[in-house]
PDB file with one MODEL, atoms N, CA, C and O in Angstrom:
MODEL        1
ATOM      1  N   UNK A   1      -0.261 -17.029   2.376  1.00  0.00           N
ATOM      2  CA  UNK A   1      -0.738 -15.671   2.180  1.00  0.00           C
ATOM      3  C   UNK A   1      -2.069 -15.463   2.911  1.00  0.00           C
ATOM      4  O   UNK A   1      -2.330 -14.310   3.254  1.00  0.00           O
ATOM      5  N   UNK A   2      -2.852 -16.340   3.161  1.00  0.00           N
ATOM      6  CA  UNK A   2      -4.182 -16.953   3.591  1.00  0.00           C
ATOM      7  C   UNK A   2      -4.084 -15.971   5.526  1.00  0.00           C
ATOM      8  O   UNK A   2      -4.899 -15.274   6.131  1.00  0.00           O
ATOM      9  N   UNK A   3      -3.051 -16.320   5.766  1.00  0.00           N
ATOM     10  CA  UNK A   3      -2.973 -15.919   7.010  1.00  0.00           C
ATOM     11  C   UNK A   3      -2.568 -14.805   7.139  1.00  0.00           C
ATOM     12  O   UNK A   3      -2.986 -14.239   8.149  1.00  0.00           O
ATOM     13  N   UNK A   4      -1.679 -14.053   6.295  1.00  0.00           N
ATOM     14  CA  UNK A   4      -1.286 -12.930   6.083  1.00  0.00           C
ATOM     15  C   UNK A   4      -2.424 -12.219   6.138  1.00  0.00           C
ATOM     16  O   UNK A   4      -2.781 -11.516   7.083  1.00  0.00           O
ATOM     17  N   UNK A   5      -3.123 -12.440   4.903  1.00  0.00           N
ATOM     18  CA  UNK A   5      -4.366 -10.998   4.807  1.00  0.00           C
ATOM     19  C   UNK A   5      -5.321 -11.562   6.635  1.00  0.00           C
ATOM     20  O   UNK A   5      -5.275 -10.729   7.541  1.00  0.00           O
ATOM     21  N   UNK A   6      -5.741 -12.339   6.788  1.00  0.00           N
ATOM     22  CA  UNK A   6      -5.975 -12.631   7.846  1.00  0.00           C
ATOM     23  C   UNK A   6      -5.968 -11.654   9.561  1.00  0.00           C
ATOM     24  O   UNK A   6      -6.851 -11.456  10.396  1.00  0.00           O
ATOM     25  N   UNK A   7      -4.221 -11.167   9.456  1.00  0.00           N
ATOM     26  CA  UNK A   7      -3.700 -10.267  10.200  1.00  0.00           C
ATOM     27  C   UNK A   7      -3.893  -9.192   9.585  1.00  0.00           C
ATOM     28  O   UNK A   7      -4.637  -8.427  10.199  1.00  0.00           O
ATOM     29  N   UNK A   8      -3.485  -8.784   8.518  1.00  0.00           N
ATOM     30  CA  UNK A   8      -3.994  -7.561   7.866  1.00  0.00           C
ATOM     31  C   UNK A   8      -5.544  -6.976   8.123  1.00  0.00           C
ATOM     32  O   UNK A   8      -5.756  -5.895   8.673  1.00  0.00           O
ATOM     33  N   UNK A   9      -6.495  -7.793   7.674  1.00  0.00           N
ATOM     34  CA  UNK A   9      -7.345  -7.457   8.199  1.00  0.00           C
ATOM     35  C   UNK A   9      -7.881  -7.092   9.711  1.00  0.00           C
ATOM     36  O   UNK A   9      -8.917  -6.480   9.971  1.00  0.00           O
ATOM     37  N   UNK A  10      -6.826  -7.671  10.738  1.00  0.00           N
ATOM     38  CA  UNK A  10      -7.027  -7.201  11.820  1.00  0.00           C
ATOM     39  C   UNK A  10      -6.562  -6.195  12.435  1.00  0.00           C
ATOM     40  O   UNK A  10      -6.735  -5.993  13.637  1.00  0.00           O
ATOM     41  N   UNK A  11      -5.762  -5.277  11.469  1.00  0.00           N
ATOM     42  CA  UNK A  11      -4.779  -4.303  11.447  1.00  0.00           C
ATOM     43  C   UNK A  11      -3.616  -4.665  11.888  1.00  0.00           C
ATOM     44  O   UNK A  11      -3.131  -3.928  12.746  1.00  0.00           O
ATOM     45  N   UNK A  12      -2.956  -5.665  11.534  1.00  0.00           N
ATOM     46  CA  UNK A  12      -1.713  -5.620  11.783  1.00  0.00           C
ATOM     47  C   UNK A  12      -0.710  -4.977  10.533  1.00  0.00           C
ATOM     48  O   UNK A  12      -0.726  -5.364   9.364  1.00  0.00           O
ATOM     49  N   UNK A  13       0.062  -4.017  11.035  1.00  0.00           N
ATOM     50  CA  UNK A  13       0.487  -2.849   9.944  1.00  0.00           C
ATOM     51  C   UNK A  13       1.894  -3.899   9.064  1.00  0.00           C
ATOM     52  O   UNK A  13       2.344  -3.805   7.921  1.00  0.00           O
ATOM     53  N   UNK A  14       2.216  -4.761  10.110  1.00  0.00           N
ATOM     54  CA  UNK A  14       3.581  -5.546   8.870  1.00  0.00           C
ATOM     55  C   UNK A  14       2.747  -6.288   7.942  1.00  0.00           C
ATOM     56  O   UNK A  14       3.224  -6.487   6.825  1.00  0.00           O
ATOM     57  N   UNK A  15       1.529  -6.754   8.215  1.00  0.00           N
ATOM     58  CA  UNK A  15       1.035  -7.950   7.393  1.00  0.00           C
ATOM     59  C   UNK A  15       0.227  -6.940   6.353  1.00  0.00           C
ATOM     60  O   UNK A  15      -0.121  -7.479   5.302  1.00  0.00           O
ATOM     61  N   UNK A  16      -0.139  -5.437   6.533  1.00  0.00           N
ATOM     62  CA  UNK A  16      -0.690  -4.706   5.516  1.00  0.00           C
ATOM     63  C   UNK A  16       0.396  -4.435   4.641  1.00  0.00           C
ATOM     64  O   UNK A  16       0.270  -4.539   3.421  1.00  0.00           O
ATOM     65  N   UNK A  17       1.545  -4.064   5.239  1.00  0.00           N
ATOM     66  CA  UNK A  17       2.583  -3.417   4.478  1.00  0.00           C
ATOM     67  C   UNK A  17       3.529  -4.896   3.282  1.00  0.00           C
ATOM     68  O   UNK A  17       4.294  -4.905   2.318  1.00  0.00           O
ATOM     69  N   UNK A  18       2.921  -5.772   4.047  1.00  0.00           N
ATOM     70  CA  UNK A  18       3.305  -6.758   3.180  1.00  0.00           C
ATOM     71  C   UNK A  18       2.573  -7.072   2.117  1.00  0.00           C
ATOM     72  O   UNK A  18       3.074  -7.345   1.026  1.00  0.00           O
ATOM     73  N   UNK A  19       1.634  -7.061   2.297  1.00  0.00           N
ATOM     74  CA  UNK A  19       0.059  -7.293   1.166  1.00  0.00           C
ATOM     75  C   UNK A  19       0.596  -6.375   0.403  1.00  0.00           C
ATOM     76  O   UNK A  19       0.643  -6.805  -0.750  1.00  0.00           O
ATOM     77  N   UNK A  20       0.995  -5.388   0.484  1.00  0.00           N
ATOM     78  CA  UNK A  20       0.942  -3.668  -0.545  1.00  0.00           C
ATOM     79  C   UNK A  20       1.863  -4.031  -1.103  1.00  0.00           C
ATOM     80  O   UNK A  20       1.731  -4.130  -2.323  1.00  0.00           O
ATOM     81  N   UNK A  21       3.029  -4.348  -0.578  1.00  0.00           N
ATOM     82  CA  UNK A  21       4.299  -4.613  -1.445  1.00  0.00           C
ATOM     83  C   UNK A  21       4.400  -5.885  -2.320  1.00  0.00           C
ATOM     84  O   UNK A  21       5.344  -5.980  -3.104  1.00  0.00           O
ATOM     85  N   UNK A  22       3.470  -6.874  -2.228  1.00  0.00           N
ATOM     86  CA  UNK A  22       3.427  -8.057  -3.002  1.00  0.00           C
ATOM     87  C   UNK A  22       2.462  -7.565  -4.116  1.00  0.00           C
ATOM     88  O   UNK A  22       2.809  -7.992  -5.218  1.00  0.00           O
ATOM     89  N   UNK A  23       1.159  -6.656  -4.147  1.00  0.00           N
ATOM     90  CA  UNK A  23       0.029  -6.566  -4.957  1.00  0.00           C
ATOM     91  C   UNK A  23       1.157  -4.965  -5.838  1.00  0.00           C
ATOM     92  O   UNK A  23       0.894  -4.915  -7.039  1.00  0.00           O
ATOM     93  N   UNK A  24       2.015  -4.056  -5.478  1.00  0.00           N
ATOM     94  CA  UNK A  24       2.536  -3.182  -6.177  1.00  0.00           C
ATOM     95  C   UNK A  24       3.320  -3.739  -6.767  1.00  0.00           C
ATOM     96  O   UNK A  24       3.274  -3.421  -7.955  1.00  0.00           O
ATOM     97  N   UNK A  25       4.310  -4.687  -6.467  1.00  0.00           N
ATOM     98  CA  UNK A  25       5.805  -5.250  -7.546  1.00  0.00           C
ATOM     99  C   UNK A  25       5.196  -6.574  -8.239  1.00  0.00           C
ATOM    100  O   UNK A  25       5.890  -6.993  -9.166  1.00  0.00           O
ATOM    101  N   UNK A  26       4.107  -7.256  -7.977  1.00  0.00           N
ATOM    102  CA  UNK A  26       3.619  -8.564  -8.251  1.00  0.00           C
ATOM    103  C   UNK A  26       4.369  -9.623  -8.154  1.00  0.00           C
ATOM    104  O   UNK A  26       4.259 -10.616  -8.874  1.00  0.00           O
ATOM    105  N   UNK A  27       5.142  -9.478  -7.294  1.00  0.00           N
ATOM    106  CA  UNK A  27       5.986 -10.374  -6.301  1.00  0.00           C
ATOM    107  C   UNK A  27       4.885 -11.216  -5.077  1.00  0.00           C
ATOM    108  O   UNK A  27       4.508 -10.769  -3.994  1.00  0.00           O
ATOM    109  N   UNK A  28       4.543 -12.667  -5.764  1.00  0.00           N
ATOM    110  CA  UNK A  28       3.583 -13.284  -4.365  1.00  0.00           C
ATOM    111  C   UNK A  28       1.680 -13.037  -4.747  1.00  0.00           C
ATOM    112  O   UNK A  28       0.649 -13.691  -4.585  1.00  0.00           O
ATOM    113  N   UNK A  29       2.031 -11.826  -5.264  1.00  0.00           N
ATOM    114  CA  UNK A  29       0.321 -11.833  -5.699  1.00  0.00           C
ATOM    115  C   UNK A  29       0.436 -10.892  -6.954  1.00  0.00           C
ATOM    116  O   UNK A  29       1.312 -10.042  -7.116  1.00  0.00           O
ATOM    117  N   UNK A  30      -0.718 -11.219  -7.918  1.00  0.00           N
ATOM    118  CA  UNK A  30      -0.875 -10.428  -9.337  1.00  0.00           C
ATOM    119  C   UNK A  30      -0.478  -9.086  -9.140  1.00  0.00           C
ATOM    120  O   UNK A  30      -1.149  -8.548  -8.258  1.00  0.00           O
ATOM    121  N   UNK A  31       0.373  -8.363  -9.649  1.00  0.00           N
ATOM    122  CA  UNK A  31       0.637  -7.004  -9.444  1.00  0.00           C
ATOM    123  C   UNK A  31      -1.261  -6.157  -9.527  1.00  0.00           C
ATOM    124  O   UNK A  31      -2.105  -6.842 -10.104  1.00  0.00           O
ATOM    125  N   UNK A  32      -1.558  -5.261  -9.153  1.00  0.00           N
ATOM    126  CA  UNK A  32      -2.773  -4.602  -8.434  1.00  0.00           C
ATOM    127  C   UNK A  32      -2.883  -3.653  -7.821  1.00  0.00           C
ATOM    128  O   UNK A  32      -3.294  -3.612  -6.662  1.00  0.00           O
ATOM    129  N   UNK A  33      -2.403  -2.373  -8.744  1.00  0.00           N
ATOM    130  CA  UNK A  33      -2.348  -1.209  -7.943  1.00  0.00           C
ATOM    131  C   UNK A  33      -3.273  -0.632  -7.288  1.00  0.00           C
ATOM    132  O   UNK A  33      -2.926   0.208  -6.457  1.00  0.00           O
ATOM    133  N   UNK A  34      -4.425  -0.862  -7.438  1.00  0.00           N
ATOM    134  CA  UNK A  34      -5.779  -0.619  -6.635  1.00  0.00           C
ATOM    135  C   UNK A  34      -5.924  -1.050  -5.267  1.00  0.00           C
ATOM    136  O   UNK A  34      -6.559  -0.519  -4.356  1.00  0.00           O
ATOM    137  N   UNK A  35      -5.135  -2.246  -5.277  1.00  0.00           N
ATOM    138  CA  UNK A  35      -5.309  -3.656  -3.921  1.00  0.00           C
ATOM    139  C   UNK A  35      -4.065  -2.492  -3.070  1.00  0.00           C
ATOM    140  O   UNK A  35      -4.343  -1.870  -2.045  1.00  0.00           O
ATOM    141  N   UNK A  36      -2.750  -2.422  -3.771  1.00  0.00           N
ATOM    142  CA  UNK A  36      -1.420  -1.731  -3.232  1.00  0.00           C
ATOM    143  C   UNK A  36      -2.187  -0.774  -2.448  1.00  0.00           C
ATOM    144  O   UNK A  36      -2.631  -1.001  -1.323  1.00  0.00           O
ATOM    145  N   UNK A  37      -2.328   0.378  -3.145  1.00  0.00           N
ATOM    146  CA  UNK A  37      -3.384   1.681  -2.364  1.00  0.00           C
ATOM    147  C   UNK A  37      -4.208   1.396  -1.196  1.00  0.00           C
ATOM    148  O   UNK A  37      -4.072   2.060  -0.169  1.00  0.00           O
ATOM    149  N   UNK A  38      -4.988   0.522  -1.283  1.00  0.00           N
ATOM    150  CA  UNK A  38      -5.837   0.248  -0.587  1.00  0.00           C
ATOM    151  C   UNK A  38      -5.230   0.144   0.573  1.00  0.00           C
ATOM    152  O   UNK A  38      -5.299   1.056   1.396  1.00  0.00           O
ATOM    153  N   UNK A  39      -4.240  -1.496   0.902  1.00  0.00           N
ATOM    154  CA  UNK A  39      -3.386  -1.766   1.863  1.00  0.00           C
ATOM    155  C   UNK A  39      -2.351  -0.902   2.528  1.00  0.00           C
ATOM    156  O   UNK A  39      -1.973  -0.904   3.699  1.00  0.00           O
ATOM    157  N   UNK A  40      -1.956  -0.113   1.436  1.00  0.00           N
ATOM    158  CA  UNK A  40      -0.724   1.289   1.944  1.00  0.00           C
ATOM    159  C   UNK A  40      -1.939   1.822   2.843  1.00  0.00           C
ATOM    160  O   UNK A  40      -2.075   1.216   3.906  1.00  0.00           O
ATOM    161  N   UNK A  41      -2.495   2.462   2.685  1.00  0.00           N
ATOM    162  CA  UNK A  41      -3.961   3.653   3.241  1.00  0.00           C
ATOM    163  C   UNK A  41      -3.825   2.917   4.673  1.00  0.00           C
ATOM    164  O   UNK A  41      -3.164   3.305   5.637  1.00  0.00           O
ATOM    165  N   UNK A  42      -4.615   1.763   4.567  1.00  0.00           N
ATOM    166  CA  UNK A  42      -4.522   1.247   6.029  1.00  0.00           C
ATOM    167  C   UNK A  42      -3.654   1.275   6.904  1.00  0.00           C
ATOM    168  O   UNK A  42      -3.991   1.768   7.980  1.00  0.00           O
ATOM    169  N   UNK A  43      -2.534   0.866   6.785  1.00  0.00           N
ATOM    170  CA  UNK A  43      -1.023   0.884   7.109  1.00  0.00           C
ATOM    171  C   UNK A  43      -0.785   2.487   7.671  1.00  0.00           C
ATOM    172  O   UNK A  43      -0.159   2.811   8.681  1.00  0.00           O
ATOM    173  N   UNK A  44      -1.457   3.351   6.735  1.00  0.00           N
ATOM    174  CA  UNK A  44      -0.483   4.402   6.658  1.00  0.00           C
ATOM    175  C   UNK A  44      -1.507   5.423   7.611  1.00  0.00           C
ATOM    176  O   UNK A  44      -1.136   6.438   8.200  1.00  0.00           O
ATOM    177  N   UNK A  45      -3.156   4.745   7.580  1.00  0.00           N
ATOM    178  CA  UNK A  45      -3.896   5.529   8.577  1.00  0.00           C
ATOM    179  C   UNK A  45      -3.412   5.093  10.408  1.00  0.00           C
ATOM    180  O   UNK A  45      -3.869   5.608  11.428  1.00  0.00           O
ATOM    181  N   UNK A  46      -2.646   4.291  10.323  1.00  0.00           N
ATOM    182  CA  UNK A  46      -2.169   4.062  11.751  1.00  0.00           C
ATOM    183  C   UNK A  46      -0.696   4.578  11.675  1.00  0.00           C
ATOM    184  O   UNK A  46       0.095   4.216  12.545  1.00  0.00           O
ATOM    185  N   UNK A  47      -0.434   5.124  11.014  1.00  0.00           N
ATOM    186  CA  UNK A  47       1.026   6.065  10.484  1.00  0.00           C
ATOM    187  C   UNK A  47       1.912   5.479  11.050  1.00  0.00           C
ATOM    188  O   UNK A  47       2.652   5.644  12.019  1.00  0.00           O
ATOM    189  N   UNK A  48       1.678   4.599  10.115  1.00  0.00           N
ATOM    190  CA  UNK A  48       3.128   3.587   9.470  1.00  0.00           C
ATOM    191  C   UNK A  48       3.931   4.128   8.394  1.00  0.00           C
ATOM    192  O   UNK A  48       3.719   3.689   7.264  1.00  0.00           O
ATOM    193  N   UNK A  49       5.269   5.458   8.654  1.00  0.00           N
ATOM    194  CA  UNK A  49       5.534   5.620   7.726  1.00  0.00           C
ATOM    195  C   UNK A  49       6.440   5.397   6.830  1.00  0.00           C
ATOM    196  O   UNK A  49       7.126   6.339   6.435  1.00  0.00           O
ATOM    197  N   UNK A  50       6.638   4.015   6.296  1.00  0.00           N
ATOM    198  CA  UNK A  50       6.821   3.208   5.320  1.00  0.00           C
ATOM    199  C   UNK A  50       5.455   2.844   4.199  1.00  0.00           C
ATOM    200  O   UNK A  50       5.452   2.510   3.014  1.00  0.00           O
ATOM    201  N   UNK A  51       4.520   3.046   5.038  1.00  0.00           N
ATOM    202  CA  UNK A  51       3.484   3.086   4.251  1.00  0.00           C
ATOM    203  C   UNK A  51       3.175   4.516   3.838  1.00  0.00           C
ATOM    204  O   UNK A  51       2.518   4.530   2.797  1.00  0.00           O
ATOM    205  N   UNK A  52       3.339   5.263   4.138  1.00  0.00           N
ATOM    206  CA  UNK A  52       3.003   6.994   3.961  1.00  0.00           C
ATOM    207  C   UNK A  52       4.093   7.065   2.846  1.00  0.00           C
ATOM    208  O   UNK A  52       3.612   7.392   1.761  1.00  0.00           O
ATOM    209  N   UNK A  53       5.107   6.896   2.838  1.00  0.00           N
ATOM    210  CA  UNK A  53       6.184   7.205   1.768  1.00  0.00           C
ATOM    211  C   UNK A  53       5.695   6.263   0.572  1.00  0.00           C
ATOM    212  O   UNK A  53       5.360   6.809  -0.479  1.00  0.00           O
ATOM    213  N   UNK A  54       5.652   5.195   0.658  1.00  0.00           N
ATOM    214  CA  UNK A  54       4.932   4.593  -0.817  1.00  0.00           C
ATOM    215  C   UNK A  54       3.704   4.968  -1.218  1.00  0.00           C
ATOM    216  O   UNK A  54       3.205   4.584  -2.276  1.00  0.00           O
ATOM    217  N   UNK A  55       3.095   5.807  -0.329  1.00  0.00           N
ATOM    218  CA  UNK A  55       1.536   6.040  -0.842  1.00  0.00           C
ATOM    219  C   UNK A  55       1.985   7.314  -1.954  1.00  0.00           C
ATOM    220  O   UNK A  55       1.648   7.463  -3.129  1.00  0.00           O
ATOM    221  N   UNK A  56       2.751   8.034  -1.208  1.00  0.00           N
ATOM    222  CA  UNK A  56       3.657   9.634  -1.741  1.00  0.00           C
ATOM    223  C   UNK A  56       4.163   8.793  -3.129  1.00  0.00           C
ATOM    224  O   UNK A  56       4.018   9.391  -4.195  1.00  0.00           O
ATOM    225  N   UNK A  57       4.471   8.075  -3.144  1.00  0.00           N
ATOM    226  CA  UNK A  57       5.347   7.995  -4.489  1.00  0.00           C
ATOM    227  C   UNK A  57       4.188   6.704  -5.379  1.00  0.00           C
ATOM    228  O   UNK A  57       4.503   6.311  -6.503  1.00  0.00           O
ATOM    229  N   UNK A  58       3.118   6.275  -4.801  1.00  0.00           N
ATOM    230  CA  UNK A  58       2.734   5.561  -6.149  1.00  0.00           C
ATOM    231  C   UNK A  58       1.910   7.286  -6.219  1.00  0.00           C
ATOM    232  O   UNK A  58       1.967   7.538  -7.422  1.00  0.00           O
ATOM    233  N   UNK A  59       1.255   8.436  -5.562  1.00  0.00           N
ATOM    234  CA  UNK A  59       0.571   9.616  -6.093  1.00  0.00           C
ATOM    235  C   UNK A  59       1.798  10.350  -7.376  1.00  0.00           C
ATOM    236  O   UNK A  59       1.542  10.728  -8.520  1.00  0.00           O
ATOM    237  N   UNK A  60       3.365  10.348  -6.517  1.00  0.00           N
ATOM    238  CA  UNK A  60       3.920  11.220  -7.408  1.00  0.00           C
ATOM    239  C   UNK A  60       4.242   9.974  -9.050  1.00  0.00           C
ATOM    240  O   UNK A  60       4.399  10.338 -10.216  1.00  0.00           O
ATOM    241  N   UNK A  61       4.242   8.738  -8.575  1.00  0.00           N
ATOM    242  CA  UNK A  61       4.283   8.415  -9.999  1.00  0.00           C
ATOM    243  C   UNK A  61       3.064   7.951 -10.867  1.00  0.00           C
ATOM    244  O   UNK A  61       3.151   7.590 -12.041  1.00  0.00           O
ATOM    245  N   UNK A  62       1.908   8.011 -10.120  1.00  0.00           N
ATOM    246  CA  UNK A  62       0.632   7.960 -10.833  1.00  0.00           C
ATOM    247  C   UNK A  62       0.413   6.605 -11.096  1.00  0.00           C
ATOM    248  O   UNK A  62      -0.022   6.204 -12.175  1.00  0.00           O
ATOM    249  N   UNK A  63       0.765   5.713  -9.926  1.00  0.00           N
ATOM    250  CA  UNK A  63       0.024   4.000  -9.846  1.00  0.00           C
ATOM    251  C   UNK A  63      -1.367   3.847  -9.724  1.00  0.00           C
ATOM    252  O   UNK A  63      -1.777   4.567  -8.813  1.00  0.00           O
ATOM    253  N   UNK A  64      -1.909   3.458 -10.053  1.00  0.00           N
ATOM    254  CA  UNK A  64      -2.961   3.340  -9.958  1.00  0.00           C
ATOM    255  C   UNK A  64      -4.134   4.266  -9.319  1.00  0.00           C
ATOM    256  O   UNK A  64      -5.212   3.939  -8.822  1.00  0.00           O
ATOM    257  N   UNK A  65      -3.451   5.718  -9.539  1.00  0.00           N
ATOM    258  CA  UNK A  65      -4.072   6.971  -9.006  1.00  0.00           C
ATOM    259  C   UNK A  65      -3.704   7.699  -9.899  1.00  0.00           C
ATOM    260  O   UNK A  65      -2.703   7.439 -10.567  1.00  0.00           O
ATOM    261  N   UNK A  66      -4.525   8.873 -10.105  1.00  0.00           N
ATOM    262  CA  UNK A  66      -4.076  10.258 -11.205  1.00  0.00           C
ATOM    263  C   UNK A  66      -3.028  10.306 -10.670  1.00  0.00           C
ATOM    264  O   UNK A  66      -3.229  10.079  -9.477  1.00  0.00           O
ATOM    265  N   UNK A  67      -1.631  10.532 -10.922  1.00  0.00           N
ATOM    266  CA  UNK A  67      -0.321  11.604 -10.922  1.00  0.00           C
ATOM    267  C   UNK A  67      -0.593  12.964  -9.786  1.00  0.00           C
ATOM    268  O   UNK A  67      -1.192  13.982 -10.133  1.00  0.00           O
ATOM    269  N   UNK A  68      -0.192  12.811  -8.793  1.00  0.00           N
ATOM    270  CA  UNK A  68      -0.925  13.997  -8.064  1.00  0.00           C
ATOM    271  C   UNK A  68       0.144  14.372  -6.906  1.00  0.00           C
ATOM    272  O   UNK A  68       0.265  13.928  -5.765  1.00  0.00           O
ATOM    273  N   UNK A  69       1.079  15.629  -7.818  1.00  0.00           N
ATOM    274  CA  UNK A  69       2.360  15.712  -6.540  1.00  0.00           C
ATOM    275  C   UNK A  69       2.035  16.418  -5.164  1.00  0.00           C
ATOM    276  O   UNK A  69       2.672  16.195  -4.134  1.00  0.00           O
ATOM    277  N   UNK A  70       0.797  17.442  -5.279  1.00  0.00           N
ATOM    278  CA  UNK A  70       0.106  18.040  -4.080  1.00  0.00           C
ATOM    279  C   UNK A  70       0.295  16.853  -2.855  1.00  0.00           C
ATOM    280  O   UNK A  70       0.912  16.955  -1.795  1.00  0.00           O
ATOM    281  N   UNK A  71      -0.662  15.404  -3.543  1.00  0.00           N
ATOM    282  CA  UNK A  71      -1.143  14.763  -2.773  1.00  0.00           C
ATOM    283  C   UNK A  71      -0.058  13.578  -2.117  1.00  0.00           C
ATOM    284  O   UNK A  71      -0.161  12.790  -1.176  1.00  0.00           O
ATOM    285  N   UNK A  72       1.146  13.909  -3.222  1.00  0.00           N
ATOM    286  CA  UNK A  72       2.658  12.834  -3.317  1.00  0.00           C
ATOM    287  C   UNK A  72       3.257  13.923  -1.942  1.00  0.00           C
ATOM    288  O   UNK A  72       3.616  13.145  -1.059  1.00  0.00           O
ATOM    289  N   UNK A  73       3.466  15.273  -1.505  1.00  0.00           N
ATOM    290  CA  UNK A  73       4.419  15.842  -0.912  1.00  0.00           C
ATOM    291  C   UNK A  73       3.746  15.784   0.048  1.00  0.00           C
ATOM    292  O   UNK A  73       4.527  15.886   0.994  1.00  0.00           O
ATOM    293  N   UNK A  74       2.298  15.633   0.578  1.00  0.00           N
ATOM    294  CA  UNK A  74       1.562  15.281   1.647  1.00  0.00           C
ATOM    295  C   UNK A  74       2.030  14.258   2.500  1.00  0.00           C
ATOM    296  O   UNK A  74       1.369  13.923   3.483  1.00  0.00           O
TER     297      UNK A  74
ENDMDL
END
């Protein structure tokens, strides 16, 4: 995983989108919806949209963010 965030941090968008999906299902790392968000955002500011659609749905189901469908249909 060591190397994973590694690339992530260098923006590589599979190794963000992987971080997000291990820290949201807690599959690989402590589930962490704060960490998920974080990593989706990145991912999704280089519009990756696989990352844009999970950001939409942890807003429309209120993961670790207020519930916010404005910001879910965005």
């Amino acid at each position: 995983m060591k190397s994973v965030i590694e690339k992530a941090h260098r923006g590589d968008i599979t190794s963000q989108n992987f971080i997000a999906i291990s820290y949201l299902t807690g599959q690989g790392a402590p589930k962490d919806y704060k960490k998920a968000l974080y990593w989706y955002t990145k991912a999704a500011d280089q519009r990756n949209v696989d990352a844009q659609f999970q950001l939409g749905e942890m807003y429309f189901k209120g993961q670790g963010v207020p519930q916010n469908y404005d910001i879910a249909g965005d």
